[in-house]
N, C-alpha and C positions, 0 to 999 in steps of 0.2 A: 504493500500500500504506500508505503513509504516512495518507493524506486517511484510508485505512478505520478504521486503530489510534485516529489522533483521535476521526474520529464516535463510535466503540464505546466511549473512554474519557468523554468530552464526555457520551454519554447513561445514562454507570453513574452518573456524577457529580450529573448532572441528576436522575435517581428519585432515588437515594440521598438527595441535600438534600431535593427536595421530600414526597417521601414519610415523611422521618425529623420533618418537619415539623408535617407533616397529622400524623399520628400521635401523637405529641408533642401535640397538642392534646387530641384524644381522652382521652388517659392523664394530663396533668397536670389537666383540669379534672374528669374523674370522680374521680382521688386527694382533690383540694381538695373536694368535694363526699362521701364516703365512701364510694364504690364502690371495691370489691375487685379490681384489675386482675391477671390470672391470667399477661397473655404480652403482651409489645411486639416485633413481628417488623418486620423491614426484609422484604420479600419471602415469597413463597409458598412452599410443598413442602417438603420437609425440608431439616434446619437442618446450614446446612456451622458453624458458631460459637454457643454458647449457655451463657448461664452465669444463675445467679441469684442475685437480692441482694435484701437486705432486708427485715423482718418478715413481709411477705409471700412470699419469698422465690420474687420474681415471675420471670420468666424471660425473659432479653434474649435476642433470637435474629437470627443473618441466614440467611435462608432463600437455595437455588438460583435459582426463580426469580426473576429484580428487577424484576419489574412490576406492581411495588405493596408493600402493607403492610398488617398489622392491630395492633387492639388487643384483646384478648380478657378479655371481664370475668365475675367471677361471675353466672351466671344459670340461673336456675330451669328457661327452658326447654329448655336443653342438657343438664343433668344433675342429680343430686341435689345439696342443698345443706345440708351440714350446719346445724339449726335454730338454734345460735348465731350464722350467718352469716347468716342469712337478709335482715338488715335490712343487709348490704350488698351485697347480689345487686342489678344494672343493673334487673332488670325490678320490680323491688319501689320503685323509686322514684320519687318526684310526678312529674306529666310535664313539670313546668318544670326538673327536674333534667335528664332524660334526655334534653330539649328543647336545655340549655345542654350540654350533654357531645358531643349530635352535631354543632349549631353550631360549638364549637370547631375541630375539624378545618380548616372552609376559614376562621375568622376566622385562624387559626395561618398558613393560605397569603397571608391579604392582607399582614397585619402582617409576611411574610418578605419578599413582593414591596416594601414599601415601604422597608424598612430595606435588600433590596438595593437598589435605584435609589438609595438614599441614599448609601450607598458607593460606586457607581458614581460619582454627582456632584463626592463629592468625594475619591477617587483622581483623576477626570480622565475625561473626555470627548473622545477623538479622533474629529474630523470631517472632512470636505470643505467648505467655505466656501463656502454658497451663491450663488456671483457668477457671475451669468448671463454666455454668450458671445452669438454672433449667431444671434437669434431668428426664428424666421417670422413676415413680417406677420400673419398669420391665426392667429397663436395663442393663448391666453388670456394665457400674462406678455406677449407684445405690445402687446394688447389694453388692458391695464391700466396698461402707461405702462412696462416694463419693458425698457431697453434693453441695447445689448454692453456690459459692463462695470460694469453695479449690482449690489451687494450685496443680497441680500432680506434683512432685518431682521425683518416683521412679518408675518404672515399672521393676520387675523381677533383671537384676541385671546393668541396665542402669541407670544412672542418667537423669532427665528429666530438660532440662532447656527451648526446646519448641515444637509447633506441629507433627514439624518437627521428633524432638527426640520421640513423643510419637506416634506416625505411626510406625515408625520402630519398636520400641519395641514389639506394637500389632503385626505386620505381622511375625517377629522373634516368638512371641509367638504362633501366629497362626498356624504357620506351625511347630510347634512343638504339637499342638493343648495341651496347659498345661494350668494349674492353676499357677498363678506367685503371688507372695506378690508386694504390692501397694501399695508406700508411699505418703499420701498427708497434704497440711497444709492449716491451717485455724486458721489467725491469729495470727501466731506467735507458734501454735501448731500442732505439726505434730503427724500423724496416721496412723494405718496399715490398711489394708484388704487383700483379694484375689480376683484378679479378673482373672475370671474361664474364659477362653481363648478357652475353648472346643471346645464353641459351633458353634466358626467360623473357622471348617475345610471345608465350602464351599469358605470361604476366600482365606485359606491357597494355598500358590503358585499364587498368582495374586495379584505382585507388580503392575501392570499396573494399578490399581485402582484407582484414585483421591486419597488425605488424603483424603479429605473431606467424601467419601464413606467409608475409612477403618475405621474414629472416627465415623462416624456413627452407624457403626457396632457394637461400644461396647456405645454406646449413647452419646458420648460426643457434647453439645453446648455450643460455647463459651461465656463468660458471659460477660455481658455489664449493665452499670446503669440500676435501675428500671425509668422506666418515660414510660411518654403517648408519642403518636409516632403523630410526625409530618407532613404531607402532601407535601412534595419538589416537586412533578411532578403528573399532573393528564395524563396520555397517551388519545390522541385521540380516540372518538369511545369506550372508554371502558364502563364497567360497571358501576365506579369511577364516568366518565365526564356524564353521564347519569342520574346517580342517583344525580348532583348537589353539589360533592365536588368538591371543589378549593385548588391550592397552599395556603399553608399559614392556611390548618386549623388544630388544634390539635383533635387528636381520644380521649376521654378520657372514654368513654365503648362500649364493644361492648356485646347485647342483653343485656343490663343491669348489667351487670358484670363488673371492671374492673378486669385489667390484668396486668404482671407483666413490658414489656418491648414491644419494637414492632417487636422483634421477635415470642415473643410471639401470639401477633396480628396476626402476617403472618403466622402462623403454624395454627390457630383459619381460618381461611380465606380461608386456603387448606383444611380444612376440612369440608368445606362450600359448595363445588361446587354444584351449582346448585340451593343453601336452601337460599332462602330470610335473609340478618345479620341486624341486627337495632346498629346504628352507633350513640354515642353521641356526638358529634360534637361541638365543641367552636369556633367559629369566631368570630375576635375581642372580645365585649365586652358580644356577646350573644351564647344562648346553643340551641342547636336543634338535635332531632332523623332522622336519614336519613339512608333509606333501600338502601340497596346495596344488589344484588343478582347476586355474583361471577360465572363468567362466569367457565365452563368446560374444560381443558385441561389434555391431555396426557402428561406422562414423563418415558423418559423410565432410566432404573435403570442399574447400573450397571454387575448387573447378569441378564442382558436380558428381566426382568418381565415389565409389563408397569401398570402405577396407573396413578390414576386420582387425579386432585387438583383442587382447584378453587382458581381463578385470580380476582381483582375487577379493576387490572390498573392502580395502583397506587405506586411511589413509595415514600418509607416513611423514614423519622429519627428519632431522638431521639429528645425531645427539647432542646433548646439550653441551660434552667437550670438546668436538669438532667446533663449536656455535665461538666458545672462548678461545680456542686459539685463534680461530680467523678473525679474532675481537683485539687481540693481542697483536697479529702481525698487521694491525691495521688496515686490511680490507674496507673498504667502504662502497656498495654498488650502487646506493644511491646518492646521486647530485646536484646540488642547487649552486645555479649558476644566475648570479647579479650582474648585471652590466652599466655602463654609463650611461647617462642620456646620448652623447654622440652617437658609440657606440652602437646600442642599441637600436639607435636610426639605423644606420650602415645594414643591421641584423636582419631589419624588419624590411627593409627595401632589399635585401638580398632573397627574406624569404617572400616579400610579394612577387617577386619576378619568377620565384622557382616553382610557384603554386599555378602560378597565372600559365605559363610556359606548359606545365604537368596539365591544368584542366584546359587548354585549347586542345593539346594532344590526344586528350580523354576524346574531348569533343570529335577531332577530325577519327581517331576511329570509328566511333558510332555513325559517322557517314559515308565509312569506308567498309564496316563490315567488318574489320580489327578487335572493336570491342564490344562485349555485349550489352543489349538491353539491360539486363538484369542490374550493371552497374549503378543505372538511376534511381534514387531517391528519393522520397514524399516528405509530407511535414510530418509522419509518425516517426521517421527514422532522424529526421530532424528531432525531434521532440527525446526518443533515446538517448540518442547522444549530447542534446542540452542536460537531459538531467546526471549521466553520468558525467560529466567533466564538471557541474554544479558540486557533484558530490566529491570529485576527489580533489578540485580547488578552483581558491578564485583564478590565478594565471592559465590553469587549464581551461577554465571558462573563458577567460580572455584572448587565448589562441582558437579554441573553437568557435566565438563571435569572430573573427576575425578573416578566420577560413569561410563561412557562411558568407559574410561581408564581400568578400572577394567573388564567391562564386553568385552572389545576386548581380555584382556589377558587369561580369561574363555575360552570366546568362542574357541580361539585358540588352546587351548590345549586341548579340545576334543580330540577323539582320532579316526577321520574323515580324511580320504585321503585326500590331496591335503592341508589341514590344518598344521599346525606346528602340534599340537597331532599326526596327521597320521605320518607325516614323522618320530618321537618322537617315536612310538609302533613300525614302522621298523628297525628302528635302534636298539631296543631294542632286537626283533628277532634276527636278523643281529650277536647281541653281545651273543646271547646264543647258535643260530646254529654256529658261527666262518666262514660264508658266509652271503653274500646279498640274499635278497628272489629271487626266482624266475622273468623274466622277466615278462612273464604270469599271475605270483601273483598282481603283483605291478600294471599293467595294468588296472587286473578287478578290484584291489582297486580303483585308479584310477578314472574309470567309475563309481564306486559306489559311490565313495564322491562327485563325481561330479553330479551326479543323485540329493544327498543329497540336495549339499547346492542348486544349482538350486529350486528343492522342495521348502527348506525354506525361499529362497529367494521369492517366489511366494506366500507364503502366509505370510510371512513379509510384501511386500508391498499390497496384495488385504486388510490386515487387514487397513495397513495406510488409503486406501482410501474407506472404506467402513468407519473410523472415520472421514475423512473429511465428507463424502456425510452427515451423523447424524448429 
């Protein structure tokens, strides 16, 4: 109930800013320019708050529904317009005017997206400290010289300070599908490689992906002390409670082998399903072998395939003196990183450009056939992810308004009727024929963007709720 109240509050917060934004632009550069603005609404339908101020004595409104906003300016072709007004009525003026007035809107979105990431940077950035554990031979950070226990510093031509930074970078690489140089340390000593980025152009263009999915991709698991793993919970009914483990007991081999960590364990475990494991087992002061045979389940993958794992029911940690040495040699994996006001600038304008560059990319595969449908998103999936980054901080809220921000002013400027773009490519025409299009033209544009976003809206939200149903 909890998680719901978040989303729902996370995503009023979300329109609310970005839309009081967008709008906000509209209304201050038609003022600056002498257009008559009639109504500045946060949201549609009628007005639950409304007051009016100033010579014009324009009218501030927040409307019922919040998905979305207008500005609404004098115009001739909505209704009569007193002839002393006339010369500031929207449609009576040059089309480099009413060129800059619908511009404004998504430059309004860039310039928030930047100045949030700005404050993001320097509030603070908490991460996870991209320090690999034990890699598979066969994997790309193996590949490229990356072993147990190095730091990733550099990907291509990003600095890596955490998983965060080192997601983007792979997906920026992806969809370029390149070979990048890769800096890592170990120790106090830093090293090169390449890691060949090729071979994830089924990746490329599907930001919707988990990190968690994208570092997989190139093998990345993040590294934690070696030690035997601990028993915290036996689940009812499982395999675990059957085969005679208890809270409280340590794993210290499994088929006679030990292992490195209980990550490890639990990858040994999934690959088990089904096959009898021999478990050596310490309780209190005595050692005993105990079969566990991991029950079978399905998981499906993020490209649709589905595999099988095996489960025994158990969940596990680290021991509590593995926990203290790796407290003693100073380990620390997660980091907060402060920055300067400059600084910070420099950050935020490096990562508008990386985002922006990353969602045109997204964009041209979707019209290329590159990426799929499914990667699009609704206001439920919006609303998820407002309440989760609500929940785990303010800066993570403040990078996910920022991203949102970014992707309103994209999207806008398409160049889609009924869109700011559309209106944007008519005006354009407009200024090179020395007339407005046709009424007929404008019309079946019109229709058509509206056909459009309808479309996309429809499978924006079927994808939401076919991820809830998963």
């Amino acid at each position: 109930m909890m998680t719901v109240l978040m989303s729902l509050l996370g995503f009023l917060i979300t329109i609310a800013v970005l839309v009081a934004f967008h709008e906000f632009g509209h209304f201050w550069v038609a003022r600056k320019l002498g257009v008559k603005v009639l109504t500045y609404s946060l949201g549609f339908g009628k007005a639950i708050w409304s007051t009016r101020r100033g010579p014009d004595a324009i009218e501030y409104r927040i409307a019922m529904l919040p998905l979305g906003g207008y500005v609404k300016m004098l115009d001739e072709r909505e209704g009569p317009v007193d002839p002393a007004e006339q010369h500031r009525a929207f449609n009576n003026q040059p089309v480099w005017k009413r060129f800059l007035i619908v511009l404004a809107g998504p430059v309004a979105n860039f310039l928030l997206a930047l100045a949030l990431w700005m404050l993001m940077f320097m509030v603070g950035v908490q991460g996870v400290l991209p320090k690999a554990g034990v890699l598979a031979p066969g994997s790309l950070l193996a590949q490229s010289g990356v072993r147990d226990g190095d730091v990733i510093t550099r990907v291509g031509n990003q600095v890596i300070h955490s998983l965060a930074d080192l997601r983007l970078a792979v997906l920026e690489g992806g969809v370029d599908s390149a070979k990048v140089p890769i800096e890592y340390e170990h120790r106090g000593a830093v090293s090169e490689g390449t890691l060949d980025l090729t071979r994830l152009k089924p990746l490329a263009g599907n930001p919707s992906n988990s990190s968690r999915d994208v570092l997989k991709a190139i093998g990345f698991t993040l590294w934690s002390p070696p030690g035997d793993a601990l028993i915290h919970t036996v689940l009812p009914h499982s395999p675990a409670e059957m085969a005679g483990l208890k809270k409280g007991d340590v794993i210290l081999k499994i088929n006679g082998a030990s292992y490195r960590d209980p990550w490890n364990l639990i990858e040994q475990i999934e690959h088990s399903a089904g096959v009898p494991v021999r478990l050596t087992v310490q309780r209190g002061q005595s050692t005993d072998v105990i079969e566990v045979t991991p029950k079978t389940e399905t998981q499906k993958l993020a490209d649709g395939q589905i595999r099988t794992i095996g489960r025994m029911g158990a969940q596990l940690g680290l021991v509590p003196a593995a926990i203290v040495q790796a407290k003693q040699d100073g380990v620390h994996l997660l980091v907060l990183d402060r920055y300067a006001p400059l600084t910070a600038l420099s950050m935020a304008a490096s990562r508008s450009w990386s985002m922006t560059t990353l969602t045109l990319s997204v964009f041209g595969g979707l019209l290329t056939g590159q990426a799929s449908l499914s990667n699009l998103s609704g206001p439920v999936a919006i609303a998820e992810f407002a309440g989760q980054s609500l929940i785990i901080g303010f800066s993570t809220f403040l990078g996910f308004l920022a991203l949102v921000s970014l992707s309103l002013a994209i999207m806008n400027l398409l160049p889609v009727p009924l869109l700011d773009g559309g209106h944007l490519v008519m005006y354009v025409i407009e200024a090179i024929r020395g007339k407005p299009a046709e009424a007929a033209m404008e019309a079946f544009a019109t229709k058509l963007g509206l056909f459009f976003l309808v479309s996309l809206m429809a499978i924006a939200f079927y994808n939401d709720m076919s991820r809830l149903l998963h």
